[in-house]
VONU-953720 format. One record per residue: residue in one letter; y, x, z of N, C-alpha, C, CB in turn. Coordinates in Angstrom, 1 decimal. Glycine has a CB too. Layout:
BEGIN
A	Y	X	Z	Y	X	Z	Y	X	Z	Y	X	Z
...
END
This chain:
BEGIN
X	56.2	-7.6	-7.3	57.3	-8.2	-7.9	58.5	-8.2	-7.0	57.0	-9.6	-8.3
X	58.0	-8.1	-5.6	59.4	-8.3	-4.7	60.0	-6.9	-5.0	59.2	-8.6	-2.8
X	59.3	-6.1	-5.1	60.0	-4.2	-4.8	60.0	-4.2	-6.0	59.0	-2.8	-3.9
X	60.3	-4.7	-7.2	60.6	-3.7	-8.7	61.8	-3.9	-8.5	60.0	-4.1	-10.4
X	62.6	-2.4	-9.0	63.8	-2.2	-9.2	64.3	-1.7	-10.6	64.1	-1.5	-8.1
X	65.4	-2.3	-11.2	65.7	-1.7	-12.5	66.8	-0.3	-12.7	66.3	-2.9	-13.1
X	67.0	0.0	-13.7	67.7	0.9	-13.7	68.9	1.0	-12.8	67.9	1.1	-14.9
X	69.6	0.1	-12.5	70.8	0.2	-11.6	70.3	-0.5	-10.3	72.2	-0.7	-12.2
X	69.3	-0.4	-9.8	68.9	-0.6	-8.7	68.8	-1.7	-7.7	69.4	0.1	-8.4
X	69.1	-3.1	-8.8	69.0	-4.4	-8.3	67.3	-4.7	-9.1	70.5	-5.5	-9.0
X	66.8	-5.9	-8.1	65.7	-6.5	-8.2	65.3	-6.7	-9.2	65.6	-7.4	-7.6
X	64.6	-6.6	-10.2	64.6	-7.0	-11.5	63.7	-8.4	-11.8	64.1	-5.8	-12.3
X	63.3	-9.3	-10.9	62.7	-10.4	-10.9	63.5	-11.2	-9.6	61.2	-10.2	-10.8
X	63.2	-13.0	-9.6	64.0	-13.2	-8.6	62.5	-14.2	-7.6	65.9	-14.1	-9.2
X	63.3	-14.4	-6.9	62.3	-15.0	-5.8	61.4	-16.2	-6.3	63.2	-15.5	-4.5
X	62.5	-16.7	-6.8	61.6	-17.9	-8.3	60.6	-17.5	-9.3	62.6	-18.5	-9.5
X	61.0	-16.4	-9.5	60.2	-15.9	-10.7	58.8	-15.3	-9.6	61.2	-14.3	-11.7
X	58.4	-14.9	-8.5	57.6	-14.5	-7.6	56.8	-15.6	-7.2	58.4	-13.9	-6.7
X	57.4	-16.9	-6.6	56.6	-17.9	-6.2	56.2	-18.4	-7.6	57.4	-18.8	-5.2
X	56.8	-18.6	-9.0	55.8	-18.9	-9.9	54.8	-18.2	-10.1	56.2	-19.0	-11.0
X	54.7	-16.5	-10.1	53.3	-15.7	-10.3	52.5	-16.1	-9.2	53.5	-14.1	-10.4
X	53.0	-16.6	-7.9	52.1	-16.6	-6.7	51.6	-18.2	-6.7	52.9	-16.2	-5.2
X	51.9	-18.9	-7.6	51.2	-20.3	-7.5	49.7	-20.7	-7.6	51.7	-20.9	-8.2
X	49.4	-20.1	-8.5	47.9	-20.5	-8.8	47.1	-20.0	-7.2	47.2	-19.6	-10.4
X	47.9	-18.9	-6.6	47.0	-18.1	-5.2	47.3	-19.0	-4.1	47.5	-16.3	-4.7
X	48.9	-19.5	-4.1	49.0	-20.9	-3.1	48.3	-22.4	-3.5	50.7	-21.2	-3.2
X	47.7	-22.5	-4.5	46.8	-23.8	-4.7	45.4	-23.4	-4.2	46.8	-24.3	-6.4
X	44.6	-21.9	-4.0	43.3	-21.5	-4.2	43.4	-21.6	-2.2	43.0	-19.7	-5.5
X	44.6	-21.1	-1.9	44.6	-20.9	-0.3	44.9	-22.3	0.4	45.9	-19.9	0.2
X	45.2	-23.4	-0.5	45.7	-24.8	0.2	43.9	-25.1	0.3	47.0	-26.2	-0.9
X	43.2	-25.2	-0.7	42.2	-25.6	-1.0	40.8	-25.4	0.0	42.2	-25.2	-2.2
X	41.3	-24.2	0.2	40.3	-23.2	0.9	40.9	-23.8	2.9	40.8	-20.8	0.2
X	42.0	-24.1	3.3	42.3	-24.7	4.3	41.9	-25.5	4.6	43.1	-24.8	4.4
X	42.2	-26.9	3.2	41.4	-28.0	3.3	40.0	-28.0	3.8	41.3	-28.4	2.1
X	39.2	-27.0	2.9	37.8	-27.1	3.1	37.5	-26.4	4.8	37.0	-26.0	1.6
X	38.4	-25.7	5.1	38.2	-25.7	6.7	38.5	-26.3	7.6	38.5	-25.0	7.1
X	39.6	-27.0	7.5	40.1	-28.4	8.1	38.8	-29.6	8.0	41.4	-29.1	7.1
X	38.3	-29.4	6.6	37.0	-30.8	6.6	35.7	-30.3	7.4	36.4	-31.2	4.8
X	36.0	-29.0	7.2	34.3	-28.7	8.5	35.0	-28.7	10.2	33.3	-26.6	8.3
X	36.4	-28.8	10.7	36.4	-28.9	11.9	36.1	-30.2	12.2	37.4	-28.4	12.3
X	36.5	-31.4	11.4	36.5	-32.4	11.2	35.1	-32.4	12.0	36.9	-32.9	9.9
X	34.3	-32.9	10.6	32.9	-32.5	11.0	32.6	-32.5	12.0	32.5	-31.5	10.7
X	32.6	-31.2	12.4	32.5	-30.6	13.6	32.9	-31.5	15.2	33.4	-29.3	13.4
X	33.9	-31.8	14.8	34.6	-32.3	15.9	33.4	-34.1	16.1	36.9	-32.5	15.3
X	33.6	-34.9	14.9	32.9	-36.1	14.5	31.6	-35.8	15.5	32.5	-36.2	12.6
X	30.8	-34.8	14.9	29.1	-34.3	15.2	29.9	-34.0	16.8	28.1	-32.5	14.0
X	30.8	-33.6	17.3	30.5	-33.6	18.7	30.3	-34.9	19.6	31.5	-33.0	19.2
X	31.9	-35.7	19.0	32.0	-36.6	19.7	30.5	-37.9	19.9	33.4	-36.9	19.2
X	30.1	-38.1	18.3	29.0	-38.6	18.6	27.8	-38.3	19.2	28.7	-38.8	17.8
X	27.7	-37.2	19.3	26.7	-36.4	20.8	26.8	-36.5	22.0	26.6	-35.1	20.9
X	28.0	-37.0	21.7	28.0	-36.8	23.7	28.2	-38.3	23.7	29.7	-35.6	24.8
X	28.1	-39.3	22.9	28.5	-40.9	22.8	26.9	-41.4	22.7	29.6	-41.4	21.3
X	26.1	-40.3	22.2	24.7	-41.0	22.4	24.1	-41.2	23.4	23.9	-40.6	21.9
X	23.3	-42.6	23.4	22.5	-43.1	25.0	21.7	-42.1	25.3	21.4	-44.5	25.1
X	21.4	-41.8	26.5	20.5	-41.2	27.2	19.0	-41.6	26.9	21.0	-41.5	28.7
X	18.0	-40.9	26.5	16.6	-41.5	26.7	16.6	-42.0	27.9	15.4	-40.6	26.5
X	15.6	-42.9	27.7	15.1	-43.5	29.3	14.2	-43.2	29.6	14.9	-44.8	29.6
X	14.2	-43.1	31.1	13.2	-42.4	31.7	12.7	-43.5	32.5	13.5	-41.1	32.5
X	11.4	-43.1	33.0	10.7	-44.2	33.6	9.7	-43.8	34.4	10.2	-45.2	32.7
X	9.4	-44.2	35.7	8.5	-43.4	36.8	7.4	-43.6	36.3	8.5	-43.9	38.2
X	6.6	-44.8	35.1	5.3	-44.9	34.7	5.5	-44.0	33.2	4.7	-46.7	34.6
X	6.1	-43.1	33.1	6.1	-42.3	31.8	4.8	-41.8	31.7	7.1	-41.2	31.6
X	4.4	-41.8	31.0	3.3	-41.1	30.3	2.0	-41.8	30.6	3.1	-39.4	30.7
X	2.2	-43.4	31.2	1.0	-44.1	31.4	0.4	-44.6	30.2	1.2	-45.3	32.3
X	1.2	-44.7	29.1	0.3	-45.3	27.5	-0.4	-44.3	27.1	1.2	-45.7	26.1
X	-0.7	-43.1	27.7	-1.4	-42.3	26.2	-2.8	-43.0	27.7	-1.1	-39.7	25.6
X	-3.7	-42.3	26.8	-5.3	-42.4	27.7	-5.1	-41.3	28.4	-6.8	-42.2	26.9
X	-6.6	-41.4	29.4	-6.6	-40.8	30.6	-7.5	-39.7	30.2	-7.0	-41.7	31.7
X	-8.4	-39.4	29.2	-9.1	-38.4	28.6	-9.3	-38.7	27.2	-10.2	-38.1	29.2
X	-9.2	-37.3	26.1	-8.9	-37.6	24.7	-9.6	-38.4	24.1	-8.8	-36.6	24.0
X	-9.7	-38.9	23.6	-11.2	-39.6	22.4	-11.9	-38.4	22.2	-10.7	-40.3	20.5
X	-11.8	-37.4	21.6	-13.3	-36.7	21.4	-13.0	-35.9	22.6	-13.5	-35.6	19.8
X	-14.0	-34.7	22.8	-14.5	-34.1	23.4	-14.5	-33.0	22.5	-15.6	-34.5	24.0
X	-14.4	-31.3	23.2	-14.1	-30.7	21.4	-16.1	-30.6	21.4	-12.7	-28.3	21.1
X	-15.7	-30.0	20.3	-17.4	-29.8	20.1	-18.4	-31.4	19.2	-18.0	-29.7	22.0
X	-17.6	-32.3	19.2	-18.1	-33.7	19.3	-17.7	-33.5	18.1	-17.6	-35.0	20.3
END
């Protein structure tokens, strides 16, 4: 629509008439931004709470609650 030219060699549509055919593709491209804007979001949220989470604790008697040999024996 920008490059049609009429018989005498002026534009035959005007820049108004162009951004109305191009509207429905500027609502489909806002939309589609949005939806990438809401996953950096996201993104950004899931970081910050990851690195805001406590540390497990550790503890020099770890692993003293399980038993000291399994309940069965295999074979048993």
């Amino acid at each position: 629509m920008w490059r049609t030219y009429n018989e005498s060699g002026a534009l035959t549509y005007s820049f108004i008439d162009s951004l109305v055919a191009m509207h429905p593709y500027y609502i489909a491209r806002a939309i589609g931004g949005l939806l990438f804007l809401l996953g950096a979001l996201v993104a950004s949220y899931n970081i910050a709470m990851t690195i805001r989470s406590p540390l497990p604790e550790t503890s020099d008697d770890a692993g003293q609650d399980l038993p000291a040999q399994p309940a069965l024996q295999a074979g048993e």
